[in-house]
TORNUKOL-77537 format. One record per residue: y, z, x of N, C-alpha, C in turn; residue in three letters. Coordinates in Angstrom, 2 decimals. Example, Ala and Ser with C-alpha at 12.3 -4.5 7.8 and 13.67 -1.06 7.14 Angstrom:
2
SITE;-5.69;7.80;13.19;-4.50;7.80;12.30;-3.30;7.80;13.20;ALA
SITE;-2.25;7.08;12.85;-1.06;7.14;13.67;0.03;7.87;12.90;SER
# end
This chain:
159
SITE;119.64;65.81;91.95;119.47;65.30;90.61;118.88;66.41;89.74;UNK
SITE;119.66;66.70;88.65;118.96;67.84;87.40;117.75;67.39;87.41;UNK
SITE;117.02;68.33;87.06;115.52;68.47;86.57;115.39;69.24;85.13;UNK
SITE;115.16;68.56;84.11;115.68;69.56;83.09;114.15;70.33;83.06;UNK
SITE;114.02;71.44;82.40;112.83;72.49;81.89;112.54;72.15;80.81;UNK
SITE;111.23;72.12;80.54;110.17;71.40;79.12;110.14;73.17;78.82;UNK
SITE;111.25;73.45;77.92;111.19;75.19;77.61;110.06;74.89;76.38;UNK
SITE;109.02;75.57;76.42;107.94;76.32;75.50;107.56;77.56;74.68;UNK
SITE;108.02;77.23;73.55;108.15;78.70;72.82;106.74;79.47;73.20;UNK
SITE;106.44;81.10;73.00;105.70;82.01;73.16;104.79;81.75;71.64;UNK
SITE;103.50;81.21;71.24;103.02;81.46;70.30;101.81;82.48;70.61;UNK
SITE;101.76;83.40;69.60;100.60;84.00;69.24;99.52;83.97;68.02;UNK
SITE;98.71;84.23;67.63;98.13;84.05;66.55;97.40;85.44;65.89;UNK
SITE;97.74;85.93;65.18;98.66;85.79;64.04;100.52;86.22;64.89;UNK
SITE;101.61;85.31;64.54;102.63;85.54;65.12;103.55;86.84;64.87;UNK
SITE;104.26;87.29;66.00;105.37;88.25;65.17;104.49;89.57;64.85;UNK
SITE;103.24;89.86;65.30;102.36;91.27;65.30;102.92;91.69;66.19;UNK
SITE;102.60;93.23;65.86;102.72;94.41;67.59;101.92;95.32;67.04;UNK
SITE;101.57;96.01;68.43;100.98;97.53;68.38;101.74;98.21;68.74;UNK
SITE;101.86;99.53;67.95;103.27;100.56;68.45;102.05;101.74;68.75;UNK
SITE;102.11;102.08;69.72;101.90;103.48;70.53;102.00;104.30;70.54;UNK
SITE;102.29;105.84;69.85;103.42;106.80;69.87;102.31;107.68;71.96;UNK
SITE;103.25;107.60;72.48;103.06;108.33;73.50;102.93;110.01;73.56;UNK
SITE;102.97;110.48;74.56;102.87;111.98;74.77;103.89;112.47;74.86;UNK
SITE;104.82;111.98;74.92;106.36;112.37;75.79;107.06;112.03;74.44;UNK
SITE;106.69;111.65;73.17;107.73;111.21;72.53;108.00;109.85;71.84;UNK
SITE;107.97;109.01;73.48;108.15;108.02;73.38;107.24;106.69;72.37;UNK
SITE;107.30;105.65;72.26;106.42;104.62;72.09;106.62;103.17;72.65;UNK
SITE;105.31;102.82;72.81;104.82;101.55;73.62;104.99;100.26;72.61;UNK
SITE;105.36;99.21;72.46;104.83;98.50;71.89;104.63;96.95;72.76;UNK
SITE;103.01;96.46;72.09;102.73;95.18;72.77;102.06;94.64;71.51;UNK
SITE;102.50;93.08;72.03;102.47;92.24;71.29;100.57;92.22;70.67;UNK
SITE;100.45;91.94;69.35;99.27;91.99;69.08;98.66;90.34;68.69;UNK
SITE;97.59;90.25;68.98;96.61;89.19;68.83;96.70;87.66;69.97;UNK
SITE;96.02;86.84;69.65;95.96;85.73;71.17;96.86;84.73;71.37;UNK
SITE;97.51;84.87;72.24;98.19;83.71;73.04;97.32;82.82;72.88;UNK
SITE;98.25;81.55;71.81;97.91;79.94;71.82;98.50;79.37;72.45;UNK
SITE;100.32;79.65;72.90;100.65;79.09;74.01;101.46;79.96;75.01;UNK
SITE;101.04;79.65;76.40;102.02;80.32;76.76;103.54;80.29;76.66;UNK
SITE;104.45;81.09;76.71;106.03;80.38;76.94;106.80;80.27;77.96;UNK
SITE;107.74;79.59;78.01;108.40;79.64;79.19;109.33;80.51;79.67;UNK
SITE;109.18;81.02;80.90;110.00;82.63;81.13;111.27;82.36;81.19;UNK
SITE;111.81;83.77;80.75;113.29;83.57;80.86;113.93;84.49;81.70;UNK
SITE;113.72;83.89;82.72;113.95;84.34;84.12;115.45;83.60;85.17;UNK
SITE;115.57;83.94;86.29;116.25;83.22;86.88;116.46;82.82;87.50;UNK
SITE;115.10;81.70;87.47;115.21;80.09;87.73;115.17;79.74;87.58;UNK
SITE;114.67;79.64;85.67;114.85;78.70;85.12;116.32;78.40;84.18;UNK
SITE;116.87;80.04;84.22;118.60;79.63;84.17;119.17;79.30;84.93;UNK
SITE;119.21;79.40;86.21;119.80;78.90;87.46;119.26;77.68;87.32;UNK
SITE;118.52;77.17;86.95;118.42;75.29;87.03;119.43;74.30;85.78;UNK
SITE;119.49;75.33;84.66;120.66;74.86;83.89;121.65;75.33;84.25;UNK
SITE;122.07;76.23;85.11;123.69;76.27;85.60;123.69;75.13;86.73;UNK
SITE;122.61;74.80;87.29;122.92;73.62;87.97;122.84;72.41;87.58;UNK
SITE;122.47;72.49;86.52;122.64;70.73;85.73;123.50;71.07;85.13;UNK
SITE;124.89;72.20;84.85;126.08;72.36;84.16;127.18;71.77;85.44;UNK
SITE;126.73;72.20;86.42;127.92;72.80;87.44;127.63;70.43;87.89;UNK
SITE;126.29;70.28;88.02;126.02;68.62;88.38;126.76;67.59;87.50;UNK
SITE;126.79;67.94;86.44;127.25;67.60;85.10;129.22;67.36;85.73;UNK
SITE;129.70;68.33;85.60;131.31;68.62;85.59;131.71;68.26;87.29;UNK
SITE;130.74;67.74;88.00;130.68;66.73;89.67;130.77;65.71;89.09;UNK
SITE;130.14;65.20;88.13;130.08;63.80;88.14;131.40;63.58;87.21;UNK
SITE;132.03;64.11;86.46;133.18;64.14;85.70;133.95;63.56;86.78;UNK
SITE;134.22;64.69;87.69;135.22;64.59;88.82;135.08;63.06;89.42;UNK
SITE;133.55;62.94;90.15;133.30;61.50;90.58;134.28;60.44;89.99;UNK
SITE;133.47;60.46;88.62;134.16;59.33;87.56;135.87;59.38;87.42;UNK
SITE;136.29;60.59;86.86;137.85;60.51;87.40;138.25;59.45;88.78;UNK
SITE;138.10;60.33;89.65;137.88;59.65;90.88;138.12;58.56;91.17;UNK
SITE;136.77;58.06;90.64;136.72;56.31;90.91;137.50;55.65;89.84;UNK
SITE;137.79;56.11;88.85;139.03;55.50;88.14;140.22;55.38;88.40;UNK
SITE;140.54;56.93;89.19;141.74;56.57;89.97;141.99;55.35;90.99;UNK
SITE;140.91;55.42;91.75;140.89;54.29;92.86;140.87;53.09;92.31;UNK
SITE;140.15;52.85;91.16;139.96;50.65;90.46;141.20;50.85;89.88;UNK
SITE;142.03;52.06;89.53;143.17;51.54;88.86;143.42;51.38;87.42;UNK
SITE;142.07;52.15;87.23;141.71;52.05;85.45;143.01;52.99;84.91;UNK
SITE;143.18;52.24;83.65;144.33;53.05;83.29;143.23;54.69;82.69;UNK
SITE;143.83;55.27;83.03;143.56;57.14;82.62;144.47;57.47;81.51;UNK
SITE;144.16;57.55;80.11;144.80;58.40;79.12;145.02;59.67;79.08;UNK
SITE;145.91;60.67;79.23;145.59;62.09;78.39;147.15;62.30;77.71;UNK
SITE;145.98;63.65;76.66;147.01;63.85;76.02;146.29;65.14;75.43;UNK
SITE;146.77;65.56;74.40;146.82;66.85;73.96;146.84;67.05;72.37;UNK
SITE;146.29;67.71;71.11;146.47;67.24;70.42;146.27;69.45;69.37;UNK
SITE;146.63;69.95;68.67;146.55;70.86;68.34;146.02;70.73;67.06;UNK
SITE;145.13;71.59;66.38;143.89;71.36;65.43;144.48;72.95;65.01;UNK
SITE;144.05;72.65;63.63;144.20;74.82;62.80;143.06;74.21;61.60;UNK
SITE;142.65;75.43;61.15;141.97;75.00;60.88;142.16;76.85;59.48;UNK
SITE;142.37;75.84;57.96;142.77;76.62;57.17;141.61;77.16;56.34;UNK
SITE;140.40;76.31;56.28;139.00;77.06;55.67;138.74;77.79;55.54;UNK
SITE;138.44;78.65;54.58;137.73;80.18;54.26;136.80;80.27;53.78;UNK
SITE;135.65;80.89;53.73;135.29;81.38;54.56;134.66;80.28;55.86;UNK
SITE;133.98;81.45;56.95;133.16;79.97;57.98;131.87;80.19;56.95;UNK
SITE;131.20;78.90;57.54;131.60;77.89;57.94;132.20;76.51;57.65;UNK
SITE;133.04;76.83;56.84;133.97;75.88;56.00;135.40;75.31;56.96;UNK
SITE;135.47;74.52;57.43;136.32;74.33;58.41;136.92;72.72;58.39;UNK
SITE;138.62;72.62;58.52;139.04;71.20;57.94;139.98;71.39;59.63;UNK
SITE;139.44;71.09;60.66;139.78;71.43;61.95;140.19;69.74;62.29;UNK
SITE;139.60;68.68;61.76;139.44;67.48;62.10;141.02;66.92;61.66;UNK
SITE;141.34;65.80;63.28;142.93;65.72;63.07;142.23;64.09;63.71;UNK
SITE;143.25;62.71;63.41;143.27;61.64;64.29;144.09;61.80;65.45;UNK
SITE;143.56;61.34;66.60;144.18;60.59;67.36;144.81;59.52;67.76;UNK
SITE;145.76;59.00;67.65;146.32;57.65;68.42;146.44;57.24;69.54;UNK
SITE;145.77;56.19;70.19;146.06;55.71;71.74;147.12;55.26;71.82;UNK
SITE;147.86;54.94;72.83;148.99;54.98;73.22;148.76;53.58;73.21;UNK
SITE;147.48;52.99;73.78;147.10;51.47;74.04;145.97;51.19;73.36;UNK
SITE;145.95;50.34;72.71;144.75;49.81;71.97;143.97;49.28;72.68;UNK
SITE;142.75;49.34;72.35;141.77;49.22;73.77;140.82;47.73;73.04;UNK
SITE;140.83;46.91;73.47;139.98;45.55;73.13;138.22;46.30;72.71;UNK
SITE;137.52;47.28;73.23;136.66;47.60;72.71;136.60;49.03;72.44;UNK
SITE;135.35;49.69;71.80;135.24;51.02;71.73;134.67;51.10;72.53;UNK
SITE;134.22;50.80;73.49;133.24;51.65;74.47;133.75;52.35;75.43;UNK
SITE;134.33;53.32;75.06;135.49;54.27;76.35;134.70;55.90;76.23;UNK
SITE;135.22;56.64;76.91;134.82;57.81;77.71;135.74;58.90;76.73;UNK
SITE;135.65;59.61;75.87;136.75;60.74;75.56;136.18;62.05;76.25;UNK
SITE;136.52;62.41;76.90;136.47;64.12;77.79;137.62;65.04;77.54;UNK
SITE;137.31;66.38;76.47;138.19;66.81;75.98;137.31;68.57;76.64;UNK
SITE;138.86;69.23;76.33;138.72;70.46;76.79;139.54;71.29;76.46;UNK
SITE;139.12;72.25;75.39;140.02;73.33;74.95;140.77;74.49;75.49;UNK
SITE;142.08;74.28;75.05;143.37;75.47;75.71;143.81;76.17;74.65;UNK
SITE;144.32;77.24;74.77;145.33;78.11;73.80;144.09;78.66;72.48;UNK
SITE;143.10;78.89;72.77;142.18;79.23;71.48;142.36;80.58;70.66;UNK
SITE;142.35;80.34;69.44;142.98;81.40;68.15;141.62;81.64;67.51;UNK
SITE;140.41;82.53;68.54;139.54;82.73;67.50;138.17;82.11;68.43;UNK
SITE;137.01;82.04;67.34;135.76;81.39;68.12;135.39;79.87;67.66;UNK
SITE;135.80;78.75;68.85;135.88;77.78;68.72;134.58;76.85;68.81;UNK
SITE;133.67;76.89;68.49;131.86;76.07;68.41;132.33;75.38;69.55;UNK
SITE;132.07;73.89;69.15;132.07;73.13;69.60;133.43;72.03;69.43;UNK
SITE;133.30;71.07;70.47;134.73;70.07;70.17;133.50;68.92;69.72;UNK
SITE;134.32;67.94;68.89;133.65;67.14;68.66;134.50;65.99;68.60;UNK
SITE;133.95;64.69;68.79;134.92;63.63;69.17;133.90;62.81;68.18;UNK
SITE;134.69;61.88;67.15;133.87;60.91;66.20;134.94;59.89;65.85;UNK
SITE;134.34;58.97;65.26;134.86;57.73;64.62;136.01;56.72;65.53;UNK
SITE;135.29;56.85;66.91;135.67;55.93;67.95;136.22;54.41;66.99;UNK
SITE;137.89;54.45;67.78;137.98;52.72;66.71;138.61;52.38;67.77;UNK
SITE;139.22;51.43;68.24;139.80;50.75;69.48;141.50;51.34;69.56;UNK
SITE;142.16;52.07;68.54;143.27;52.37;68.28;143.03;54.34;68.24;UNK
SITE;142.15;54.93;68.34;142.12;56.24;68.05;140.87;56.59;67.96;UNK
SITE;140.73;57.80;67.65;139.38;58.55;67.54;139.71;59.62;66.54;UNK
SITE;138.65;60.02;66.31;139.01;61.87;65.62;138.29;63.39;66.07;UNK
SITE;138.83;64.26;66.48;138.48;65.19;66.82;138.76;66.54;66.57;UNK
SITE;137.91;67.46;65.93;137.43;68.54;65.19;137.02;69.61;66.12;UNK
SITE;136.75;70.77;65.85;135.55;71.70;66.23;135.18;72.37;65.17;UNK
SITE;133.94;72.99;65.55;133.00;73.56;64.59;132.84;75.05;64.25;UNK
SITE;133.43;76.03;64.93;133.65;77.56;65.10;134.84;77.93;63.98;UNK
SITE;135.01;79.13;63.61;135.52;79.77;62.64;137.73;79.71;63.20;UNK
SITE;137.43;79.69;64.33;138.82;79.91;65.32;139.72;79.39;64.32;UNK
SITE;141.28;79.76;64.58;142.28;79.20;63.40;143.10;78.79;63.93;UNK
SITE;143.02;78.32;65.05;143.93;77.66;65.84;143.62;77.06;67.58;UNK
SITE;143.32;76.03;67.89;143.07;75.29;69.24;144.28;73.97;69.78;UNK
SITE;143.69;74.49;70.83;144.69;73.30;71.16;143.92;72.73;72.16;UNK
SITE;143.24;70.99;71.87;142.35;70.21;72.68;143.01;69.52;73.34;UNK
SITE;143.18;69.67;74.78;143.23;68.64;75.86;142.05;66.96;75.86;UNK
SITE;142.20;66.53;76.47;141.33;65.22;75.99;142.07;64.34;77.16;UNK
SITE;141.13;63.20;77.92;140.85;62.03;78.73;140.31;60.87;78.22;UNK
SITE;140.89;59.99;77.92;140.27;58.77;77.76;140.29;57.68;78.69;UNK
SITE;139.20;57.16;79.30;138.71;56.46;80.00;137.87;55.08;79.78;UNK
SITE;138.50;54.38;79.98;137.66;52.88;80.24;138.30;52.11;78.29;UNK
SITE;137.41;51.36;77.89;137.76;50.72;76.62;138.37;49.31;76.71;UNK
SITE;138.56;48.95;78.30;139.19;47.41;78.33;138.26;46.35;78.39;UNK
SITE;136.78;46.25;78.00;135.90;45.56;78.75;134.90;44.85;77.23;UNK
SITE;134.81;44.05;77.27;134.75;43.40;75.75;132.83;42.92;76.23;UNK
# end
């Protein structure tokens, strides 16, 4: 089971000081000046290795859930849907397209799991909004001028 990290920024007081050094050789030293009010949390690696393992735990349980949908027999949607996105400059972006289900689903409470192919550029994020029992809508947020979102819809028959 993930354990997420309570990450803690580095404060000092007064913040954002240093002492610069000039050395013998040339070189210079610099360290941070005045008192640690809090410590922070290192950025080391174990505490990235604990979020690649609540990434890698994360995309197990995807699979799980597939899975067991296959087995109850739940109907499984996919489909595919291509987004461009003509905005100039970023971050000005009209990336957002509807979707149509193939089956209208008696409620909204369904699963969309989408995943980008064919990317034209730097794509943020996918975003999935305005869940209705007939469709959804889905966007991303990056400058990219062209994606093409894969997408799963799961569950939505259960009132």
């Amino acid at each position: 089971m993930y354990n997420p990290t309570p990450w803690k920024d580095h404060v000092t007081n007064p913040s954002n000081c240093f002492n610069i050094t000039k050395n013998d050789d040339g070189t210079y030293q610099i360290t941070r000046a005045g008192t640690v009010m809090q410590q922070g949390t290192p950025q080391d690696a174990a505490h990235f290795t604990n979020q690649e393992d609540g990434i890698w735990e994360l995309f197990a349980c995807y699979g799980l859930l597939l899975n067991y949908a296959r087995q109850m027999g739940w109907d499984v949607e996919r489909g595919s849907i291509n987004l461009t996105n003509t905005a100039k400059p970023y971050p000005f972006n009209n990336s957002q397209k509807t979707v149509a289900l193939q089956m209208q689903r008696p409620s909204r409470d369904y699963i969309v799991i989408t995943e980008a192919s064919n990317v034209k550029g730097n794509l943020g994020q996918i975003e999935v909004s305005d869940q209705l029992s007939n469709g959804f809508k889905v966007a991303y947020t990056g400058s990219a001028t062209a994606a093409t979102i894969n997408y799963i819809v799961i569950g939505g028959y259960m009132k």
